[in-house]
N, CA, C and O of each residue as an XYZ file, in Angstrom:
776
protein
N      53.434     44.180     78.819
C      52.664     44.972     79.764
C      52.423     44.135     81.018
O      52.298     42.911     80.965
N      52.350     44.992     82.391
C      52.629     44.058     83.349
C      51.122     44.149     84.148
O      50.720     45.284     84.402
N      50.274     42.982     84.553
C      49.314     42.967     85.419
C      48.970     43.443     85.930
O      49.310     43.251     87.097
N      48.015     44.489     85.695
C      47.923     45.636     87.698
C      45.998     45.167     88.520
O      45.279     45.380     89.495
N      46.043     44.680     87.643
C      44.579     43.833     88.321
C      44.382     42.464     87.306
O      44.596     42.198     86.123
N      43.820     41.740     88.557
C      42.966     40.436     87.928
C      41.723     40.408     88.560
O      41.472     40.092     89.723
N      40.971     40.772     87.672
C      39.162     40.530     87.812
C      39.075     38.937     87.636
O      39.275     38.549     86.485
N      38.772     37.824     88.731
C      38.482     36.490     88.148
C      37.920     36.062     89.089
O      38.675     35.829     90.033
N      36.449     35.759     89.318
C      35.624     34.860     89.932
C      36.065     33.563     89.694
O      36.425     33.141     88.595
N      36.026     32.797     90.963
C      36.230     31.229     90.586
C      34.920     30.560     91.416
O      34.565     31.036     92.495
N      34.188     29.315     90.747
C      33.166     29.094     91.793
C      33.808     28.672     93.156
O      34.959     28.239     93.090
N      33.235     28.741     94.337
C      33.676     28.227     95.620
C      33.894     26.593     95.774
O      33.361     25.690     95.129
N      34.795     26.526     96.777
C      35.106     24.954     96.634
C      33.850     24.225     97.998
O      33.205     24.869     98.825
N      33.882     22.526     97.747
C      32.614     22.557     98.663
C      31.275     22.178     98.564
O      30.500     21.869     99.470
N      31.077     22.241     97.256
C      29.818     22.266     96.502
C      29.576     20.987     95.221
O      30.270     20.794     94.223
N      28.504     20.342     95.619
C      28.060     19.181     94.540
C      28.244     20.150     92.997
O      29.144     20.111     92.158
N      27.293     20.787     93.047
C      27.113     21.635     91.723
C      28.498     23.083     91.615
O      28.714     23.875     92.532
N      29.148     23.072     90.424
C      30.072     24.261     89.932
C      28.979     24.970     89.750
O      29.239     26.034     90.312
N      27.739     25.056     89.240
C      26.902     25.875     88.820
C      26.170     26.744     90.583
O      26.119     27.922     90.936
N      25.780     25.587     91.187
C      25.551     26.581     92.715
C      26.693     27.306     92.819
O      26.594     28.527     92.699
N      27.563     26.905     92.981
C      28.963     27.104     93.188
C      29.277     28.764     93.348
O      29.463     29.534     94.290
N      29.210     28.885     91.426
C      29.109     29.727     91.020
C      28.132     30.851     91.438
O      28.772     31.787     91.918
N      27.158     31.015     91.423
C      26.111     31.762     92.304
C      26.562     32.328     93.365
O      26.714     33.528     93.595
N      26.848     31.098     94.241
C      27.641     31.743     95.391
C      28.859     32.799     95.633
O      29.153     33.686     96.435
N      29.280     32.314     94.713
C      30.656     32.910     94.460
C      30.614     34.629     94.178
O      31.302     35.578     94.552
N      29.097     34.412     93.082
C      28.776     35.926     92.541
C      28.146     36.607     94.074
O      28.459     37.644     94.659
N      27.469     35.888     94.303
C      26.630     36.748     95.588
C      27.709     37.359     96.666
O      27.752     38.521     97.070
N      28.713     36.079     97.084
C      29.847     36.680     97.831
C      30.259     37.840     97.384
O      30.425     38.669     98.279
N      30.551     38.301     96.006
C      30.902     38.951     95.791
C      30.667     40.539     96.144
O      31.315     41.417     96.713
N      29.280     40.423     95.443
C      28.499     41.375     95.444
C      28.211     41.855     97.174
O      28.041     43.055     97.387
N      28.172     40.929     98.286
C      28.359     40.907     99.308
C      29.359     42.427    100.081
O      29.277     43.543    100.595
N      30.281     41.297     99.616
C      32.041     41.462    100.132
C      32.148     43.357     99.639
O      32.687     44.244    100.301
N      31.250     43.532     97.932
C      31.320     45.158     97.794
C      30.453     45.934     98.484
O      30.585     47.125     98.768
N      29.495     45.149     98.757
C      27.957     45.629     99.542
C      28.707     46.850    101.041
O      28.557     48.037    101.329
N      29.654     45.462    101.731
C      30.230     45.649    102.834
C      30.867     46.861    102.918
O      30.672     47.747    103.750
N      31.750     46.840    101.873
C      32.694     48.050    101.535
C      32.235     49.330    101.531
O      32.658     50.261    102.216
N      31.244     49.345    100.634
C      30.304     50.526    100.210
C      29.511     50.736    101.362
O      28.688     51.626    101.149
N      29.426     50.168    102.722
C      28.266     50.589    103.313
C      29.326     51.003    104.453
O      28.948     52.089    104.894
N      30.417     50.614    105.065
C      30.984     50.886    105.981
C      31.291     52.022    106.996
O      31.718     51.835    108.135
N      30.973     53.414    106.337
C      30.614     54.901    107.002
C      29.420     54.779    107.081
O      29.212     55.992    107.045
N      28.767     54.502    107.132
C      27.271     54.321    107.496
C      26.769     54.070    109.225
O      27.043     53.151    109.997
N      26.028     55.171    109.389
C      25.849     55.436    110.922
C      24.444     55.118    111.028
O      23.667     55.465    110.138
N      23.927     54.265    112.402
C      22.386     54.041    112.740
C      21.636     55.243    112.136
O      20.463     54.974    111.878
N      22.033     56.554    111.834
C      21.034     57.541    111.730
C      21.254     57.480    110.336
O      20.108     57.239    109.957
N      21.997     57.537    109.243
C      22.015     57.683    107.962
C      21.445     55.979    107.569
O      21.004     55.812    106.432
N      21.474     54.840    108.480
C      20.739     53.660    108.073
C      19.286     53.548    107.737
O      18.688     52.901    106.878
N      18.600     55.012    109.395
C      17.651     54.717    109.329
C      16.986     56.493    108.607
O      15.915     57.060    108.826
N      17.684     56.740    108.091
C      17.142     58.019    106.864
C      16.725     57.826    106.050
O      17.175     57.193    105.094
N      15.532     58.417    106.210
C      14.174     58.232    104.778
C      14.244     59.840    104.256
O      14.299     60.873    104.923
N      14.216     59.612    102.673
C      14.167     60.690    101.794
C      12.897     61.584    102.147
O      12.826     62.793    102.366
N      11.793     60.467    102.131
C      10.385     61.104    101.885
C       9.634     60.036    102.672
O      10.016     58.873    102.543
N       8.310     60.390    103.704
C       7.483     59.435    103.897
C       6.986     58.471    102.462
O       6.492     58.810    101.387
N       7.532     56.626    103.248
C       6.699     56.320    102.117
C       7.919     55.607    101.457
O       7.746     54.613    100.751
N       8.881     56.012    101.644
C      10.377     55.696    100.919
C      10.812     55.101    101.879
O      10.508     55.390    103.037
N      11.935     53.768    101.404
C      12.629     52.872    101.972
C      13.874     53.806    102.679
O      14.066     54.987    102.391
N      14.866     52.845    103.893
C      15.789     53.759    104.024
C      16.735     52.110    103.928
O      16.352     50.942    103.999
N      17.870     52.639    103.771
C      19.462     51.702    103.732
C      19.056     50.812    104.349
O      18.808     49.792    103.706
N      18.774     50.793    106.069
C      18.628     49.975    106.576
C      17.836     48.727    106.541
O      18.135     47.578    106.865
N      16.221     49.493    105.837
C      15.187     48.545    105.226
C      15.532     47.696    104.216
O      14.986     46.603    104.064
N      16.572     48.203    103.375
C      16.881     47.172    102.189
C      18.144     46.419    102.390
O      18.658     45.814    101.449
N      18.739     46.434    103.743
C      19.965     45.409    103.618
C      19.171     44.134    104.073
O      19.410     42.975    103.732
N      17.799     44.745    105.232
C      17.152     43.846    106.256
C      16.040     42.976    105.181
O      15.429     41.926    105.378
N      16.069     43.770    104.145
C      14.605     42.797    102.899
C      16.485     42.025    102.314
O      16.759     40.837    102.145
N      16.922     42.598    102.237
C      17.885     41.364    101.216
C      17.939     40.120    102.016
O      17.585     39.079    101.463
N      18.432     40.086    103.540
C      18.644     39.101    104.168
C      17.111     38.130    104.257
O      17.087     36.903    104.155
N      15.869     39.030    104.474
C      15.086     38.590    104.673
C      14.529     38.058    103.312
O      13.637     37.219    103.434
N      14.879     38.380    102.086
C      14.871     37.749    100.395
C      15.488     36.503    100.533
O      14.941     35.505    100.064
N      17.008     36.406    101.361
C      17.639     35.227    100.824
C      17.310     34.273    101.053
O      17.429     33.299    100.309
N      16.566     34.283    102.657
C      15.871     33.223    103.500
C      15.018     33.048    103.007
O      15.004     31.872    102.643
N      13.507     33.960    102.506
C      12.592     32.928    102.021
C      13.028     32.043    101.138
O      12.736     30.854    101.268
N      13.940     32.581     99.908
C      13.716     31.875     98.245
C      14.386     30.811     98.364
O      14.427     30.005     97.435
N      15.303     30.523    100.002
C      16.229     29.273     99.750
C      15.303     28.183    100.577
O      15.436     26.975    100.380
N      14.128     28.850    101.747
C      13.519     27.987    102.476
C      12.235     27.236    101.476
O      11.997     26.036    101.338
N      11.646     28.241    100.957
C      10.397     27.905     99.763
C      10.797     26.778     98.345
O      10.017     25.986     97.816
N      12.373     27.049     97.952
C      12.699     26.524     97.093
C      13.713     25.267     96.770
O      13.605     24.324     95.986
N      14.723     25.639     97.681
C      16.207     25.649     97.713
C      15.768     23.815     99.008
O      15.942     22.608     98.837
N      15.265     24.548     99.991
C      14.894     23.567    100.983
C      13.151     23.030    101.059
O      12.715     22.139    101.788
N      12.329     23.912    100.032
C      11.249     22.836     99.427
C      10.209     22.734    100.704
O       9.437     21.799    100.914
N      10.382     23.968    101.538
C       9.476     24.489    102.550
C       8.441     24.947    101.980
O       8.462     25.321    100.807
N       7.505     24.980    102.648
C       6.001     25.580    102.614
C       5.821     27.347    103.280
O       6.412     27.609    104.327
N       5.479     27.795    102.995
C       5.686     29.517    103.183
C       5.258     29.504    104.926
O       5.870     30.296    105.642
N       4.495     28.843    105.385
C       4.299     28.947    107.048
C       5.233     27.890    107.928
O       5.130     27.539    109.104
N       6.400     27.439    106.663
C       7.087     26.753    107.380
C       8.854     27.470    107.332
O       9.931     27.171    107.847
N       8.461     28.297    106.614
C       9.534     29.030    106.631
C      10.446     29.532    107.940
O       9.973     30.480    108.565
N      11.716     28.973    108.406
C      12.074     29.907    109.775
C      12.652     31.001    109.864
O      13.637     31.171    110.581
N      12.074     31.975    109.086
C      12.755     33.148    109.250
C      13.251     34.026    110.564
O      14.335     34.607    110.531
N      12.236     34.094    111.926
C      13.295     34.162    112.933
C      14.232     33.364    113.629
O      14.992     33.860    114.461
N      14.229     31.997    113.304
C      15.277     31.186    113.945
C      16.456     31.079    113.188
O      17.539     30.732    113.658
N      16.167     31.488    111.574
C      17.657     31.709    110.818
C      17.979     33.228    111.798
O      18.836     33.305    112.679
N      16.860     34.571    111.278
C      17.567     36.166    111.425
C      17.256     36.519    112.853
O      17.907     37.303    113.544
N      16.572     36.092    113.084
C      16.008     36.476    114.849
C      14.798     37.614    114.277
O      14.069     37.931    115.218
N      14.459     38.213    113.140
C      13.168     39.045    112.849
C      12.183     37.984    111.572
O      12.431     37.047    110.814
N      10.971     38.851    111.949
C      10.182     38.213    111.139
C       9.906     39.021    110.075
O      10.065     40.242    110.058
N       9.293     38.011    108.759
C       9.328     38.026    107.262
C       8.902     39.600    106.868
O       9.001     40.100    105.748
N       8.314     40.357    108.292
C       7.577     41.968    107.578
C       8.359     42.423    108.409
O       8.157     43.631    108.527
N       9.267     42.017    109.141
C      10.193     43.164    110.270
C      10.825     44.351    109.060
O      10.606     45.493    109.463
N      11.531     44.325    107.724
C      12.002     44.891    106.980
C      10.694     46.215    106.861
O      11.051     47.360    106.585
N       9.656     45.987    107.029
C       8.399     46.711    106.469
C       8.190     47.485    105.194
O       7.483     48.476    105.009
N       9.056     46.736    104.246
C       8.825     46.492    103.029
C       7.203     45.874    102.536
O       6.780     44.757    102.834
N       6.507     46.843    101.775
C       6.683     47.685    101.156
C       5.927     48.207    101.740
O       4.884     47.643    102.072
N       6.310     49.922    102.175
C       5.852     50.857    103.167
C       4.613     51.186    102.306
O       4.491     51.082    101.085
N       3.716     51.612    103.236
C       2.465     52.381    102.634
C       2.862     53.843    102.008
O       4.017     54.256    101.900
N       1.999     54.351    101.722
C       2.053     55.478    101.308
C       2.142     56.647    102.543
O       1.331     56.557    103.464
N       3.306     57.920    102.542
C       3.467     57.820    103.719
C       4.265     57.592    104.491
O       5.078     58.451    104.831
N       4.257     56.108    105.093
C       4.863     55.741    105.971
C       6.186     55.668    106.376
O       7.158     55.960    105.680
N       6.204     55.117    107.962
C       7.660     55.341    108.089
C       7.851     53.839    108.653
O       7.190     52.866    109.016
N       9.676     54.440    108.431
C      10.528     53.099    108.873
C       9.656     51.887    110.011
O       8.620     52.203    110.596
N      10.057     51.049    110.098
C       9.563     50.141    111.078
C      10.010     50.002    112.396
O      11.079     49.444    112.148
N       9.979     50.104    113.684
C      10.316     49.994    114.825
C      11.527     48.983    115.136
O      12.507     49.321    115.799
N      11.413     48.160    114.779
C      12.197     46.906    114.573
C      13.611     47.026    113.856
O      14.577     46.264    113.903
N      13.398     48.406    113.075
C      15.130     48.653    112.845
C      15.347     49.785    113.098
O      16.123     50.416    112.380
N      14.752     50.360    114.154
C      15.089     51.941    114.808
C      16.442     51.504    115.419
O      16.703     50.328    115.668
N      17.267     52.524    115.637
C      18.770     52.691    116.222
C      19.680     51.770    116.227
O      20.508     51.569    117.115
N      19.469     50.879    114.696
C      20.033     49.761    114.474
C      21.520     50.476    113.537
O      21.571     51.317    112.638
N      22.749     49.570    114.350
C      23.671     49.751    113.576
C      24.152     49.428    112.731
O      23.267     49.218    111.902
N      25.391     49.149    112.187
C      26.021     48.332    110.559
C      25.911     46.759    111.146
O      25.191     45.973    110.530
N      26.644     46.307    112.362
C      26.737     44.767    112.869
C      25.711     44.360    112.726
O      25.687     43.245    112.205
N      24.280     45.025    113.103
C      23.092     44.637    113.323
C      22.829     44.061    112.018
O      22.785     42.835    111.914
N      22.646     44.820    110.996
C      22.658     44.285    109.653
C      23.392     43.300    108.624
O      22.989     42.564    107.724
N      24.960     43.692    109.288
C      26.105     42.915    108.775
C      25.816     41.231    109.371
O      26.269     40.226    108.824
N      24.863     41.252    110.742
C      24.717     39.601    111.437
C      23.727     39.219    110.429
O      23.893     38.253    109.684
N      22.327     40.250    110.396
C      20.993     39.930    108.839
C      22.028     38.701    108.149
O      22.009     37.475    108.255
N      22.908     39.626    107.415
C      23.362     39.113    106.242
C      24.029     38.367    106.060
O      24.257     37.950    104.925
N      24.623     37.898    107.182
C      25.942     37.091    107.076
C      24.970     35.415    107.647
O      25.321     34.319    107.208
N      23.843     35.565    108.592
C      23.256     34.173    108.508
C      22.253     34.246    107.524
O      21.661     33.167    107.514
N      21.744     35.106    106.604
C      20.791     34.651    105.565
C      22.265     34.340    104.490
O      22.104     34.203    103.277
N      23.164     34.288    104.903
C      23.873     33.491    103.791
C      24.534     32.130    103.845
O      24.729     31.281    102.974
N      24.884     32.195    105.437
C      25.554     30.996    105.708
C      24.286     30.037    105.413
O      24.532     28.929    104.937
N      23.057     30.366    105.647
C      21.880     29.587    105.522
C      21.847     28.976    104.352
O      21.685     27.757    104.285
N      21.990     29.716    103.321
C      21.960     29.696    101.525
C      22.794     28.857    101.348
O      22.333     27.765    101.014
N      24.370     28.955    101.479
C      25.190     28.187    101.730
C      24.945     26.653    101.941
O      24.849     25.632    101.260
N      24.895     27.048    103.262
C      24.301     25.251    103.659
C      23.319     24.496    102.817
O      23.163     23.276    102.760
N      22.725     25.382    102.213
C      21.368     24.688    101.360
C      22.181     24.102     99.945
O      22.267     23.001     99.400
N      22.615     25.209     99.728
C      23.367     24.997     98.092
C      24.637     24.047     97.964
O      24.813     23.214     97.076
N      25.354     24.292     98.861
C      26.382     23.363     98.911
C      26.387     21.544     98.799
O      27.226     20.766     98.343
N      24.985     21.322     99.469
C      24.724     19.921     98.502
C      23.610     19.901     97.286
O      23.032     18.848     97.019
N      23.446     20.633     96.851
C      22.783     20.411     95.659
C      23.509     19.747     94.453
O      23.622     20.689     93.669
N      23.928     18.924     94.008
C      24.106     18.676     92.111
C      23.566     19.185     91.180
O      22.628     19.980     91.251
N      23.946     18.899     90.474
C      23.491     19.136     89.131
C      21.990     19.161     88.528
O      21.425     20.087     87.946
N      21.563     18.001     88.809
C      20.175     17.432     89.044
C      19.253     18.708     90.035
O      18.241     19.340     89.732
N      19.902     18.731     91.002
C      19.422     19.799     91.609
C      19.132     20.937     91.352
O      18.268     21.510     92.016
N      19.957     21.717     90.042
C      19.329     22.703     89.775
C      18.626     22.897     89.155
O      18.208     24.029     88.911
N      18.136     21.623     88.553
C      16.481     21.777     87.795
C      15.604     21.336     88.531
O      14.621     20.965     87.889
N      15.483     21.147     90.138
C      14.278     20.699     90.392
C      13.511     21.889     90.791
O      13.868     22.896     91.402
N      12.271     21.507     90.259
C      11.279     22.367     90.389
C       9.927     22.303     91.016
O       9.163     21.356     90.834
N       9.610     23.503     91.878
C       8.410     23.312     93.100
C       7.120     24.405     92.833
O       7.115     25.587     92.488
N       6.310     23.686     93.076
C       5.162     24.964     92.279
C       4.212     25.612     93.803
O       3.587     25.168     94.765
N       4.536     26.626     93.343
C       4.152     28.106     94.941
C       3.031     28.778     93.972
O       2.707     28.767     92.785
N       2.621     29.393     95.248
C       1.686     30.046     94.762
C       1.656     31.484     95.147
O       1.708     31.893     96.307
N       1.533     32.506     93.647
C       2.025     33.710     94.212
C       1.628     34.244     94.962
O       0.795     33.582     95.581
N       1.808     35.538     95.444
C       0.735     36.677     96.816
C      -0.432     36.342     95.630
O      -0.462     35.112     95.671
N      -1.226     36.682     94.791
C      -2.389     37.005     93.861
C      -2.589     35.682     93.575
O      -3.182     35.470     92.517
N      -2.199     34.559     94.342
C      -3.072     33.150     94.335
C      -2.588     32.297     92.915
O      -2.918     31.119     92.778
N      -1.993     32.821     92.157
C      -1.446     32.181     91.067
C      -0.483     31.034     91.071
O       0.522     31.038     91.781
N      -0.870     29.858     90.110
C       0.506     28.962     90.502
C       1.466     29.171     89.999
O       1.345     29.568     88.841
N       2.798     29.046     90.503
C       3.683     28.834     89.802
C       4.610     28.030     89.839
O       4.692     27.381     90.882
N       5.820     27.716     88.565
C       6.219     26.792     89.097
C       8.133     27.118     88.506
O       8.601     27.350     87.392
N       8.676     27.004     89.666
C       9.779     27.521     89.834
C      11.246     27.006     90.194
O      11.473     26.616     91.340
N      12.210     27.004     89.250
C      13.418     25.732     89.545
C      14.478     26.469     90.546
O      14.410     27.573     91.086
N      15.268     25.669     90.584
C      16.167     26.093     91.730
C      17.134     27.216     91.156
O      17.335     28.225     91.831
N      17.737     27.048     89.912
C      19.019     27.395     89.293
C      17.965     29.007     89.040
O      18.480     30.018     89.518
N      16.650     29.176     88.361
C      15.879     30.811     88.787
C      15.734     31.571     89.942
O      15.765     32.802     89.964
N      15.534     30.653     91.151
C      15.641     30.781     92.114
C      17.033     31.523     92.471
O      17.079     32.703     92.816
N      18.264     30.606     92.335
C      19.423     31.792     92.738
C      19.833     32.915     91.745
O      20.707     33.759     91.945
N      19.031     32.777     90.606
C      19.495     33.753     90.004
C      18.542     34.973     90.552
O      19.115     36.057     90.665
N      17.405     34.930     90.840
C      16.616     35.790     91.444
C      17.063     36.168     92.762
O      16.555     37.227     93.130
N      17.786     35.681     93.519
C      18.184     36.066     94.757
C      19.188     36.882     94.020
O      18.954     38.027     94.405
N      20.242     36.932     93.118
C      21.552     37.548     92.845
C      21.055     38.697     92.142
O      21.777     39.692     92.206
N      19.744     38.813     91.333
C      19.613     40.147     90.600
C      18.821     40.749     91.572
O      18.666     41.936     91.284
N      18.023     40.312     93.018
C      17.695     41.083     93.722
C      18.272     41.826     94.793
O      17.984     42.885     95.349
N      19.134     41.003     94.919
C      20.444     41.558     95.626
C      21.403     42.718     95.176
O      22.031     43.594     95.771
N      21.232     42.322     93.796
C      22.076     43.404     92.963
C      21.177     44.465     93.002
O      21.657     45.493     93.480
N      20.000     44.526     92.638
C      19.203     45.796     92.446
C      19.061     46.327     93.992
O      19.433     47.491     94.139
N      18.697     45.819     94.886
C      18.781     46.948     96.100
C      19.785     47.079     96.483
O      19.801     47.928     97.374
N      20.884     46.588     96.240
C      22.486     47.074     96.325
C      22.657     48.713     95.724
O      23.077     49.682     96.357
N      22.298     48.679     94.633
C      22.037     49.811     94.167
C      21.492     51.210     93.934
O      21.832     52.199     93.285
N      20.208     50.765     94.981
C      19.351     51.667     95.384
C      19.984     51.867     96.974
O      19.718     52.970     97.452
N      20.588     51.173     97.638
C      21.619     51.632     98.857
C      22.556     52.690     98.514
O      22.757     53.766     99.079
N      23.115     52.155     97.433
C      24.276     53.300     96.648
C      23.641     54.868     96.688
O      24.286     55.896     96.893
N      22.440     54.772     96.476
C      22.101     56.311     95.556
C      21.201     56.774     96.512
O      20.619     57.822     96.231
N      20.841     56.005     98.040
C      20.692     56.668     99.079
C      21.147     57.167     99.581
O      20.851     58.294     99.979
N      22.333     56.389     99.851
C      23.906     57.170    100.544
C      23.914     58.132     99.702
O      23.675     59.182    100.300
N      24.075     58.293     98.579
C      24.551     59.372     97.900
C      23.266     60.824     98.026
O      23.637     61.996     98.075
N      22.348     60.563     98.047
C      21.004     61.597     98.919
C      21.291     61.533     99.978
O      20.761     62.511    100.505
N      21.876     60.934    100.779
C      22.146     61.098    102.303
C      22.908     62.117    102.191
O      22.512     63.263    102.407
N      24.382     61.745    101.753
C      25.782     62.306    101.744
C      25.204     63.917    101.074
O      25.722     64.808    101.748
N      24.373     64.447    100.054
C      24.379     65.475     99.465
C      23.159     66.347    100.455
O      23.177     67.578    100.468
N      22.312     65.701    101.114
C      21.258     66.011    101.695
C      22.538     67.131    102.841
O      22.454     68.327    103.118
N      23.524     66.174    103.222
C      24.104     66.086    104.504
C      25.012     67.821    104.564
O      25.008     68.698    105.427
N      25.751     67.709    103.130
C      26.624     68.703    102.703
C      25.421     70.418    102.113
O      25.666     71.622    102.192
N      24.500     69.844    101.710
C      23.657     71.097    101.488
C      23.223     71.975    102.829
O      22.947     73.174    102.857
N      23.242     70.960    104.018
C      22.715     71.208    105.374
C      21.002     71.577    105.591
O      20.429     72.284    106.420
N      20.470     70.701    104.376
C      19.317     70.132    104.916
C      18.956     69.401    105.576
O      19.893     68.634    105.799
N      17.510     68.901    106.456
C      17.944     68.296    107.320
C      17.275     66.869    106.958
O      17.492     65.887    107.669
């Protein structure tokens, strides 16, 4: 029987740790389909909300980018949360996403009539950022661990190697909830509601 696909992640080359490596490799991934899947996507279906109160596409590509930057600045690079540079990595700040909307509410100003590039730049420096961070880490590195303190004042204490795995299943989960917007977009669109 002859080959008609090869599914095979390899970690990226570049990197102290195969294990960052790896991470990376998955996130690219998930990326690279992100891209694919979002590509008919117009400023107005970015910035389409189901219901006051509800996220739209655009809000959750702009919290992913704005996810990757904190957990690599807090953790990864062992920053302090007011030292975080989130507009000098994305050019917006840590609530520009306006995640998590009130009850109600609407989109945020800050990503009104924003297009795919606009988002596709989000994402592409909250990664090169990640990148740069991870790429010298070792081994050693992915157990070091820094203790934050949650929103509700709690300590915690948190290693690096949770850290990217929490960036990759959060990435994955609003990847997903992009999917099944588009897909309320796309059916909203064909019913000719408005």
């Amino acid at each position: 029987m002859a080959i008609s696909e090869k599914l095979i992640l390899e970690p990226l080359a570049g990197f102290a740790s195969r294990e960052a490596a790896s991470f990376l490799t998955q996130m690219d991934d998930l990326s690279r389909r992100l891209q694919v899947d979002t590509r008919d996507l117009t400023p107005e279906a970015l910035a389409w909300q189901p219901a006051p109160g509800m996220n739209t596409m655009g809000m959750l590509l702009a919290h992913n980018a704005i996810v990757e930057v904190w957990w690599t600045s807090l953790v990864l690079d062992d920053l302090e949360r007011d030292a975080v540079p989130m507009k000098g990595v994305l050019g917006i700040g840590v609530d520009d996403d306006g995640m998590p909307l009130p009850e109600n509410g609407l989109p945020p100003a800050a990503l009104a009539n924003r297009d795919l590039a606009f988002f596709d730049g989000l994402l592409d420096r909250a990664r090169a950022n990640l990148r740069r961070s991870a790429q010298a880490l070792d081994d050693a590195g992915m157990e070091r661990q820094v203790t934050r303190l949650a929103p509700d004042q709690r300590s915690r204490v948190i290693n690096v190697r949770w850290t990217m795995y929490h960036m990759l299943e959060h990435y994955a989960g609003h990847y997903g909830q992009i999917l099944m917007l588009k897909h309320l977009h796309r059916a909203r669109k064909s019913s000719g509601a408005a």
